[in-house]
C-alpha positions in Angstrom: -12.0 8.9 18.0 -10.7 6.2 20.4 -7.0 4.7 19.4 -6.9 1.4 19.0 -3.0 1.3 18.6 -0.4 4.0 19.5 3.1 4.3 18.6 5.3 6.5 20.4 8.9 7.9 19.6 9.4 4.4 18.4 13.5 3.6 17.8 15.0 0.6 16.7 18.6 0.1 16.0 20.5 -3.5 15.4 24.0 -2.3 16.9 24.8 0.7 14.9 22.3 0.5 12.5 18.9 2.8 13.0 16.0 0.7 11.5 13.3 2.7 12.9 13.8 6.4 13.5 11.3 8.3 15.9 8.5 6.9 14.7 5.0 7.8 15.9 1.3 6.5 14.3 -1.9 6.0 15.4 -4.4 4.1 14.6 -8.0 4.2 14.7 -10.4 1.9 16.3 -11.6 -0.8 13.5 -9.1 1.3 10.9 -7.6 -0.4 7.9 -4.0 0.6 7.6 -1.2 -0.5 4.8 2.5 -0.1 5.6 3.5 0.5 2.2 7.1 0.4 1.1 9.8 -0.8 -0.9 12.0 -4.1 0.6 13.9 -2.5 3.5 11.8 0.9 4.1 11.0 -1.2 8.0 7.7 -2.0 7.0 7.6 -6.0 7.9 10.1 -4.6 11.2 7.4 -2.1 12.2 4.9 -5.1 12.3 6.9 -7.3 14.4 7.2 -4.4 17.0 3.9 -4.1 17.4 3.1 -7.9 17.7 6.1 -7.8 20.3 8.5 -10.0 18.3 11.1 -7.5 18.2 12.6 -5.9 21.5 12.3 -1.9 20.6 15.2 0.0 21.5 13.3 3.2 22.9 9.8 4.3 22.8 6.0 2.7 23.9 3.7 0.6 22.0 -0.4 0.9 23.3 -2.7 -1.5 22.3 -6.7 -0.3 23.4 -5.0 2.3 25.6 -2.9 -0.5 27.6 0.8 -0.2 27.8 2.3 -3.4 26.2 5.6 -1.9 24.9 7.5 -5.1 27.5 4.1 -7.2 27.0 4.4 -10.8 25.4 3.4 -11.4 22.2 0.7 -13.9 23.3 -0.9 -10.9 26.3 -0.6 -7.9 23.5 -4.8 -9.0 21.9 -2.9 -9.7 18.4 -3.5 -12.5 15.8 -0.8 -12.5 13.1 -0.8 -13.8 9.4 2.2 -13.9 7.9 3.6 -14.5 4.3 4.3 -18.3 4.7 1.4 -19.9 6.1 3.5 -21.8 8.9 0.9 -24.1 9.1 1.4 -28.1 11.1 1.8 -30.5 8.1 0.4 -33.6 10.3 -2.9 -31.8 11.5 -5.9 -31.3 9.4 -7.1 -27.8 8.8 -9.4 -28.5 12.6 -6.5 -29.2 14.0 -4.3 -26.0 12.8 -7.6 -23.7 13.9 -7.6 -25.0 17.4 -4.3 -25.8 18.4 -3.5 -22.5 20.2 -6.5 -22.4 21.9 -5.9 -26.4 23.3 -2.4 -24.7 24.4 -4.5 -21.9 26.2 -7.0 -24.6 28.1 -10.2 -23.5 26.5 -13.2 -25.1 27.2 -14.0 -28.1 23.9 -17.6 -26.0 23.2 -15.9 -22.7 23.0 -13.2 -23.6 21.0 -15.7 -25.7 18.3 -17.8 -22.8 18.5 -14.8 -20.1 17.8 -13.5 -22.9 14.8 -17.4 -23.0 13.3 -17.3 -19.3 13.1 -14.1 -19.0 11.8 -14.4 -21.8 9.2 -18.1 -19.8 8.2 -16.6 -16.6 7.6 -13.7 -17.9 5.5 -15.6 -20.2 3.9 -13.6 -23.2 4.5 -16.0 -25.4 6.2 -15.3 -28.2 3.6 -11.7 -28.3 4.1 -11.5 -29.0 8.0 -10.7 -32.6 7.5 -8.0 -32.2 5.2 -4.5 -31.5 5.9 -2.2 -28.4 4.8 -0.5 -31.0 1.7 -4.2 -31.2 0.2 -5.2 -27.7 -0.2 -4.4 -24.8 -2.7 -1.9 -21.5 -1.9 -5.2 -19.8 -1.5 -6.6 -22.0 1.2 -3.3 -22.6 2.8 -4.0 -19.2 3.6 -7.6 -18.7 4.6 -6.7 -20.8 7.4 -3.4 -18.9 8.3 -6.1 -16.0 8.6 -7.8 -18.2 10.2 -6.0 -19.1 13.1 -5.5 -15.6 13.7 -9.7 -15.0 13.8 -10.3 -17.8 16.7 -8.2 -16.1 18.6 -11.0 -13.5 18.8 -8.1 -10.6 19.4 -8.5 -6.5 18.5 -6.1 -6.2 15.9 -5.0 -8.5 13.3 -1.4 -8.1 11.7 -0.7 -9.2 7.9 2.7 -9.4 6.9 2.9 -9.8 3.2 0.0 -12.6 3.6 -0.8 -12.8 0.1 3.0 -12.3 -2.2 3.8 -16.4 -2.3 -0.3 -16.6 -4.6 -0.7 -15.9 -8.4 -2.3 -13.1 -9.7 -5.5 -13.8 -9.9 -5.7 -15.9 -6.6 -4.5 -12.5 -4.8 -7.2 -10.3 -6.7 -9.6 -12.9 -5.2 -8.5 -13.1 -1.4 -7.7 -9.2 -1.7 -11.5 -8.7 -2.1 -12.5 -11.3 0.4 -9.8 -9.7 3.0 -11.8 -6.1 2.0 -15.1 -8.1 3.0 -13.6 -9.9 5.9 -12.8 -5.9 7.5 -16.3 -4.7 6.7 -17.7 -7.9 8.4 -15.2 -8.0 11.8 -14.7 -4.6 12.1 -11.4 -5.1 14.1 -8.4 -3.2 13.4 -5.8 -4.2 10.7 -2.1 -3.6 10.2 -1.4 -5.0 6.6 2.5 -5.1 5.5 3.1 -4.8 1.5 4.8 -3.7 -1.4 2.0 -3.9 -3.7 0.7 -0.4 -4.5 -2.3 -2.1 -5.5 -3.1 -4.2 -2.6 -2.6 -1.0 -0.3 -4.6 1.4 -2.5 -7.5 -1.2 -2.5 -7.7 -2.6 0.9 -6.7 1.0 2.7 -8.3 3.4 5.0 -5.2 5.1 5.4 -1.9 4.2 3.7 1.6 4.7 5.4 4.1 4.6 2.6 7.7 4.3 4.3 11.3 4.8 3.1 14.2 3.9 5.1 12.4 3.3 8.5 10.5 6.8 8.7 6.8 7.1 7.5 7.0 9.5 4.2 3.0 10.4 4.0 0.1 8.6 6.2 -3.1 9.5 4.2 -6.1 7.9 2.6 -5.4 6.3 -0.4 -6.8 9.2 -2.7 -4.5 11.8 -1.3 -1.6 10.0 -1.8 -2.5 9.2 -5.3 -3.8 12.8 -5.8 -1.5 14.6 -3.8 2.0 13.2 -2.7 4.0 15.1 -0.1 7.1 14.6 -2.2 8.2 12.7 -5.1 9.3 9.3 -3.5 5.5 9.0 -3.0 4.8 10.6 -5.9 6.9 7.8 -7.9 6.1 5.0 -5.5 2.3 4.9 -6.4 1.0 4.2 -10.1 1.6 1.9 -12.6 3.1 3.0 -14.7 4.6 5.7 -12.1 4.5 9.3 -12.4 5.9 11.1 -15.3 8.9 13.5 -14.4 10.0 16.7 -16.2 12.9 18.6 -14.8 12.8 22.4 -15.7 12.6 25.6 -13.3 9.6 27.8 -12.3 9.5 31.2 -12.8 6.4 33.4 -12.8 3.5 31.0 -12.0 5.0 29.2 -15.5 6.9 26.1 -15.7 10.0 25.1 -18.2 11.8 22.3 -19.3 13.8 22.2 -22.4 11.5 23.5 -25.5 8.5 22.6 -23.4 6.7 25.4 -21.1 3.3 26.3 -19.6 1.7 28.6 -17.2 0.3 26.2 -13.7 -3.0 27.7 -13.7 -5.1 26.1 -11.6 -2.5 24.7 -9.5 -2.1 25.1 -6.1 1.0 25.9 -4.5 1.7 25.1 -1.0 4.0 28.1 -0.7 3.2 31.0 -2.3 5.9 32.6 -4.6 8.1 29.9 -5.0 10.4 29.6 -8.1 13.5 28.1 -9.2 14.5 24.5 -10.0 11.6 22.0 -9.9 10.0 18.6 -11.4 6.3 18.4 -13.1 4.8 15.6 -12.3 2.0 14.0 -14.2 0.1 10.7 -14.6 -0.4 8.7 -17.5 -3.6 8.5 -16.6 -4.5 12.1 -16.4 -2.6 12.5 -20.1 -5.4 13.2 -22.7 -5.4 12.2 -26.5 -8.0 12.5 -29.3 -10.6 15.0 -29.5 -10.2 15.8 -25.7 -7.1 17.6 -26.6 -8.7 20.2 -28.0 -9.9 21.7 -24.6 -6.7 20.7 -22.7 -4.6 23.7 -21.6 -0.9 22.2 -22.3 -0.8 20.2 -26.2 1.8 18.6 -27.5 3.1 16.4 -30.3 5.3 13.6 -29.1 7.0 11.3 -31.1 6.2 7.2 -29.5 8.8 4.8 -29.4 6.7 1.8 -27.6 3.7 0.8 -27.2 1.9 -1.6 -25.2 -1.3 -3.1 -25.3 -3.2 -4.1 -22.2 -6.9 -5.4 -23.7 -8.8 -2.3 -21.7 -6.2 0.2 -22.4 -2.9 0.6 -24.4 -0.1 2.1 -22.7 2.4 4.6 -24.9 6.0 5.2 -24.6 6.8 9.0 -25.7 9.6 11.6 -25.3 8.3 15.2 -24.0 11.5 17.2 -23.9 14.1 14.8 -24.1 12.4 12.6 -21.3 10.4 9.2 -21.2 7.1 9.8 -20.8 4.2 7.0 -20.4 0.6 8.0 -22.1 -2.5 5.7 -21.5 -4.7 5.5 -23.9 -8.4 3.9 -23.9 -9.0 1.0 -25.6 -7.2 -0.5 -28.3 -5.4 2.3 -30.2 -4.2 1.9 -33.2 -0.8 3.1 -32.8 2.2 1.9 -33.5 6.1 2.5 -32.5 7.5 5.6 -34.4 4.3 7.7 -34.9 3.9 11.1 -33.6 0.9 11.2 -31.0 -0.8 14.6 -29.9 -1.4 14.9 -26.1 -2.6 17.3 -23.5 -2.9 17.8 -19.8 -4.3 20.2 -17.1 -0.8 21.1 -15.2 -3.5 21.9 -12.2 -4.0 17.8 -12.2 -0.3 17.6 -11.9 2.2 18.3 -9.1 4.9 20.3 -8.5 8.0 18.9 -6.4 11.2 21.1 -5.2 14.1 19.7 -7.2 17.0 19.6 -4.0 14.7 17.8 -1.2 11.9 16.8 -3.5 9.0 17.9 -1.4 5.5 19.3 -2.6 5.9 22.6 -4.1 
């Protein structure tokens, strides 16, 4: 498999402060990869490393095998998209689309030809005599993306392109950004904070925390099998429930609450002591399914929330909050006692001092 871009021992420190620690990632030709993380992990500083807009303090940046860790960013093949649209007020949406390549002294046909194309795929042909003032948050930002696509580059970076849009405007340019990938095919580097965005649009996901990469995986193994429980929280909404008991014996135990983990399996074989169980709201069963689940319990509720599709439920499994969804529109209601079960093999297990995979 051919790298489109390599990072290597990657530092970056402003004075004494280490942003980026040793980092290294590759990434595959035509790959879709999220930098996941919470404000601060480095995320949005990675980005700017790679595009060149950051000086790195040690370490090499390739871009389709060529060295560009002292490139500029205008020789590194990149076209960026970032949060605000940073789009020229006084030129119409033609205007934004073919300024850079005036700058670079293209030939008129080839540039018209490179704005057509562009204005096609993003389906803003309509809108190329406007100007930015006249057009929506959603295609302010088409043609962010694209000015990026004329520049006809490898790699694309998104920095957080689509956080200033409302909900359902960022469901809708989420899908075409998914469509946009399968069409190009070029590599992109997509900065957010939105689990869902990254679980969605993701080949791979890196999630970060304080400037190191925590798991880099495709989006099913991190939601099925976190390396340690800042992933583990991090994805899911609601996040993972967390009970905090010890393991003994292949069984696990927290407060009045204990079961065997068949089924599961351990990474390291023989491990007991203190630990957290963790296990999704999803993967909680109620109703007749309980009946063949190998952990039931009755829970007392203390909220609940309905969602249309589903209906989430507050309860308290040994002294600790615990989210349940439910199907549908359940007829519960605050105060009732709920019977749930779970497979502890669908769960995970994490070491309670340095929170890693058990």
């Amino acid at each position: 498999m051919s790298h489109s871009v390599e990072i290597k021992n990657l530092d970056l420190s402003f004075g004494a402060i280490d942003v980026l620690k040793n980092l290294n990632l590759d990434i595959a030709e035509g790959e879709f990869l999220v930098l996941l993380g919470s404000s601060g992990c480095g995320k949005s500083t990675l980005l700017n490393c790679i595009a060149g807009l950051l000086e790195i303090t040690d370490g090499q940046i390739f871009i389709k095998g060529r060295n560009v860790t002292w490139a500029e960013p205008s020789e590194r093949g990149i076209g960026m998209v970032f949060q605000s649209y940073a789009l020229y007020p006084q030129m119409t949406v033609e205007g934004n689309l073919s300024f850079g390549l005036k700058n670079a002294r293209m030939p008129k046909d080839e540039i018209a030809s490179r704005v057509a194309r562009a204005a096609e795929i993003l389906q803003i042909e309509p809108l190329l005599k406007r100007k930015p003032g006249a057009l929506s948050g959603g295609q302010r930002q088409r043609v962010a993306i694209g000015r990026a696509l004329v520049r006809d580059v490898d790699v694309f970076l998104f920095d957080e392109p689509l956080s200033n849009l409302d909900a359902k405007l960022r469901a809708d340019l989420r899908v075409e950004l998914k469509q946009l990938h399968a069409r190009l095919g070029n590599t992109m580097i997509y900065v957010t904070h939105d689990q869902v965005e990254a679980m969605t649009l993701a080949d791979r996901i890196a999630i970060m925390k304080d400037g190191i990469i925590q798991q880099l995986a495709p989006p099913s193994e991190i939601y099925n099998r976190p390396v340690n429980k800042y992933v583990a929280d991090f994805i899911g909404s609601p996040s993972m429930n967390f009970l905090e008991g010890t393991l003994e014996n292949g069984s696990f135990s927290a407060g009045a609450v204990s079961f065997p983990m068949l089924g599961y399996a351990l990474e390291r074989e023989g491990v007991s002591g203190q630990a957290s169980f963790g296990i999704r709201p999803e993967h909680i069963v109620t109703g007749e399914a309980v009946a063949t689940a190998p952990v039931q319990l009755d829970v007392p509720v203390s909220v609940v929330e309905p969602l249309g599709a589903d209906t989430l439920a507050l309860a308290s499994v040994a002294d600790t909050p615990f989210w349940v969804r439910l199907e549908g529109e359940a007829t519960l209601k605050a105060g009732d006692t709920l019977r749930i079960g779970f497979d502890p093999a669908r769960g995970s297990l994490f070491d309670a001092v340095d929170e890693t995979r058990l």
